[in-house]
TORMI-805991 format. One line per 2 residues: number of its first residue (from 1); for each residue x, y, z of C-alpha. Coordinates in pm, 1 decimal, m for minus. Example, Ala and Ser with C-alpha at 12.3 -4.5 7.8 and 13.67 -1.06 7.14 Angstrom:
// residues 2
1) 1230.0,m450.0,780.0  1367.0,m106.0,714.0
This chain:
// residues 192
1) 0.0,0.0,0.0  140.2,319.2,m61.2
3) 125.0,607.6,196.1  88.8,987.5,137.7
5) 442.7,1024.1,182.6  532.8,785.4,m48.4
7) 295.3,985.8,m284.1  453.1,1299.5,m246.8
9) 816.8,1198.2,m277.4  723.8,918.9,m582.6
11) 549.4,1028.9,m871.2  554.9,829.4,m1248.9
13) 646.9,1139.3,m1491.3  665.3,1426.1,m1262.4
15) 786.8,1656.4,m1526.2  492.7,1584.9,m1763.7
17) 242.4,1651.2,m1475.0  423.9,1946.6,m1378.8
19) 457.7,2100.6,m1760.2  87.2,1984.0,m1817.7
21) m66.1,2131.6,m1528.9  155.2,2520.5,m1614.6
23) 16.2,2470.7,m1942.6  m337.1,2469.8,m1783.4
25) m274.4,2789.2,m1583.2  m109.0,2931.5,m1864.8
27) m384.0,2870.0,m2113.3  m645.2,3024.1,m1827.2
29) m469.4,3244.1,m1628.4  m186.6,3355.0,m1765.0
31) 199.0,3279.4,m1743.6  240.4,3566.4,m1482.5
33) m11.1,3320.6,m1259.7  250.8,3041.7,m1235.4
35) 404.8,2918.3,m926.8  600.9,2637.5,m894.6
37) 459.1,2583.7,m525.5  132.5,2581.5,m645.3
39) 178.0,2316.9,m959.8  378.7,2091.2,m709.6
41) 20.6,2078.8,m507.3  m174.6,2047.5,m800.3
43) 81.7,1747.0,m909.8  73.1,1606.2,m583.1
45) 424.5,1644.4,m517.9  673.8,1812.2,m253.1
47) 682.3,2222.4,m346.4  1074.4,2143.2,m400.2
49) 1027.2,1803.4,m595.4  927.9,2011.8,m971.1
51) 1275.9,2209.2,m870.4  1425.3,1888.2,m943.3
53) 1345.9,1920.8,m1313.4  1320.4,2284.1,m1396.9
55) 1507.7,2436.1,m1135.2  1301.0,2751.4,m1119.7
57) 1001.8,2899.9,m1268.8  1258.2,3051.9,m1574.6
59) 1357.4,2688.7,m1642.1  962.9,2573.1,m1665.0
61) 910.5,2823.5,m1865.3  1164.0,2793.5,m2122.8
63) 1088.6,2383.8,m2104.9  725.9,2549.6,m2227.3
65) 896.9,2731.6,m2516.9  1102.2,2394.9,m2649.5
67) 828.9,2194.2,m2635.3  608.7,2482.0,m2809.8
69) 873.3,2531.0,m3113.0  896.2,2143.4,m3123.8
71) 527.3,2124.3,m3172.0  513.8,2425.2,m3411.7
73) 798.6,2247.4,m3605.5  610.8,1914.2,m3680.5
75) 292.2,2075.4,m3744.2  431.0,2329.5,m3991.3
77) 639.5,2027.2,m4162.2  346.2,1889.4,m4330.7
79) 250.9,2220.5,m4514.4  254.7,2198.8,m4858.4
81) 298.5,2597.0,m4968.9  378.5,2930.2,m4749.5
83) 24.8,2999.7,m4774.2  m103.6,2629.2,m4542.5
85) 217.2,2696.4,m4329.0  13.6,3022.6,m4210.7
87) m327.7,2819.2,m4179.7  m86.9,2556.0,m3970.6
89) 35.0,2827.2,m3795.2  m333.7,2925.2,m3704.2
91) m427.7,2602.2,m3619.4  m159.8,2550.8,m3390.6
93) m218.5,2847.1,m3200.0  m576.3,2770.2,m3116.3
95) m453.9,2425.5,m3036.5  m205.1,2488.7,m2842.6
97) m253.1,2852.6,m2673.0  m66.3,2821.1,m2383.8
99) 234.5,2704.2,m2548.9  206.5,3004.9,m2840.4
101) 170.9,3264.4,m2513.1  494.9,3167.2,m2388.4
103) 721.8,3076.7,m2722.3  666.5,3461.3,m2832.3
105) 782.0,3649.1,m2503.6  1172.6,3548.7,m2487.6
107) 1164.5,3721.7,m2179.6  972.7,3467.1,m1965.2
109) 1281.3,3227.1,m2098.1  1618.9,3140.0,m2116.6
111) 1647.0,3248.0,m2463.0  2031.1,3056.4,m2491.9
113) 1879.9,2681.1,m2405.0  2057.8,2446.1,m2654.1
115) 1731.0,2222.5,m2677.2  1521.9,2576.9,m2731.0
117) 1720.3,2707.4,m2967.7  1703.6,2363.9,m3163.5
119) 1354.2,2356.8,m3145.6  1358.0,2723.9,m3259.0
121) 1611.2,2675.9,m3538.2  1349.9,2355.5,m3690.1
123) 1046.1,2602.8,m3658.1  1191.6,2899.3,m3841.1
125) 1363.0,2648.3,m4066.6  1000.0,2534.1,m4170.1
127) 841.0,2866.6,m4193.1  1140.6,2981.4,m4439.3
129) 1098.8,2727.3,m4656.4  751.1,2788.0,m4779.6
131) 819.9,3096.3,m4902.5  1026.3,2909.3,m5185.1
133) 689.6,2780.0,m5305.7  589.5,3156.8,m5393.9
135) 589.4,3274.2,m5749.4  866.4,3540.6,m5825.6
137) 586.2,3809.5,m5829.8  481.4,3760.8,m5459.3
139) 825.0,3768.8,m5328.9  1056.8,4043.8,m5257.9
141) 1450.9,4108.9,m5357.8  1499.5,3994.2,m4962.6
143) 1320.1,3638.2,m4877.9  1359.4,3732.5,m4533.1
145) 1172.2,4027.8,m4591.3  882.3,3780.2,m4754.2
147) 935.7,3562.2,m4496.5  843.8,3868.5,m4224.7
149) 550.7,3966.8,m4448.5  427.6,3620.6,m4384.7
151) 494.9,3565.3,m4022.6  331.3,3891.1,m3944.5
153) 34.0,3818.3,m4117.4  16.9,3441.0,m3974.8
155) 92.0,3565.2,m3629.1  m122.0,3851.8,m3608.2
157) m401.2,3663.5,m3718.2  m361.8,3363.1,m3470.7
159) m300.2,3646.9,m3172.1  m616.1,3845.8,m3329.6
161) m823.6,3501.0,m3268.1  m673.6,3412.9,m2945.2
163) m791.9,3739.9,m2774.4  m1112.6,3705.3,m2926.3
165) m1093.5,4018.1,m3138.9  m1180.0,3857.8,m3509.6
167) m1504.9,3682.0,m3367.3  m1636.6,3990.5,m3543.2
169) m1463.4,3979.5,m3837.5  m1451.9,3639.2,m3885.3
171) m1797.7,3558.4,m3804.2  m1912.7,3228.0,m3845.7
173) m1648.3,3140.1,m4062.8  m1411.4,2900.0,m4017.0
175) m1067.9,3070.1,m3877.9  m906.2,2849.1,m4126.4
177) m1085.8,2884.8,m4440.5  m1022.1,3304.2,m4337.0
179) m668.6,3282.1,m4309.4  m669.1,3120.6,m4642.3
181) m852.4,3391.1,m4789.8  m655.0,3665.7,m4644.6
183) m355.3,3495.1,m4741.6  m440.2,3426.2,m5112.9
185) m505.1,3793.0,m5109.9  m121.2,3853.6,m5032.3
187) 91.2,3556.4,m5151.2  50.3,3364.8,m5464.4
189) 204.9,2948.7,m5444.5  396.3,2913.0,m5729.6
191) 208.3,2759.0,m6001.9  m100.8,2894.5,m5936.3
């Protein structure tokens, strides 16, 4: 039989519980409402046993970003053009809100983490490379530049519907199908 202590000192994937339950409070509070202290309880843990895997608060966090870019990365991968990288993009910030909060304020983070900055590295890798599938016409002297044009159009929509501010807008349409729209307006896949 195992006794509370047992419990509190013994747990089967403490750092999943731990990053699960700040992505919870993340995704309906906020990251500014995280405590380590207070995930430990929810985990059922000692308040120094998530220490043990983060160190601090910083180190959750930026365990939050990884796992967010590593996400972003394989979702992104399967995009066929620049133009379903952005609807990807959109999806995965509605799916996965708590992680998109944290991966775009390198101040919560430890912005030098080797398996961040991997993670990072795949995820802008994947973005960049749709903008090869644009026709000559929709891209600029500077693919970076494209590449900005883009982003800022893929991540202003996703933080647009995130704060609720295209329910308007957007009406009953699907966010998706909108995106697409908005995007064929802009960026032509070469071929097309």
């Amino acid at each position: 039989m195992t006794s509370d202590r047992d419990r509190t000192y013994h747990h089967g994937d403490l750092r999943r519980a731990v990053l699960t339950a700040a992505l919870d409070v993340i995704a309906t509070e906020g990251p500014a409402a995280l405590s380590l202290r207070d995930l430990a309880r929810r985990a059922g843990v000692s308040h120094a046993a998530p220490a043990h895997h983060f160190k601090d608060r910083t180190g959750l966090l930026t365990a939050i970003a990884a796992e967010g870019y590593s996400l972003f990365a394989d979702a992104l991968a399967g995009a066929p053009d620049l133009r379903e990288r952005g609807v990807a993009y959109v999806r995965f910030a509605a799916t996965h809100p708590a992680h998109f909060q944290v991966m775009f304020q390198p101040a919560l983070y430890r912005t030098d983490d080797p398996d961040l900055l991997a993670a990072k590295d795949r995820a802008t890798a994947e973005l960049r490379s749709g903008v090869a599938t644009l026709t000559p016409a929709a891209r600029t002297d500077d693919p970076r530049l494209t590449g900005v044009a883009a982003w800022s159009l893929a991540h202003g929509f996703a933080t647009l519907l995130l704060s609720g501010n295209l329910t308007d807008a957007v009406g009953d349409r699907d966010p998706e199908e909108a995106f697409r729209l908005l995007a064929g307006l802009l960026f032509t896949p070469g071929g097309a």
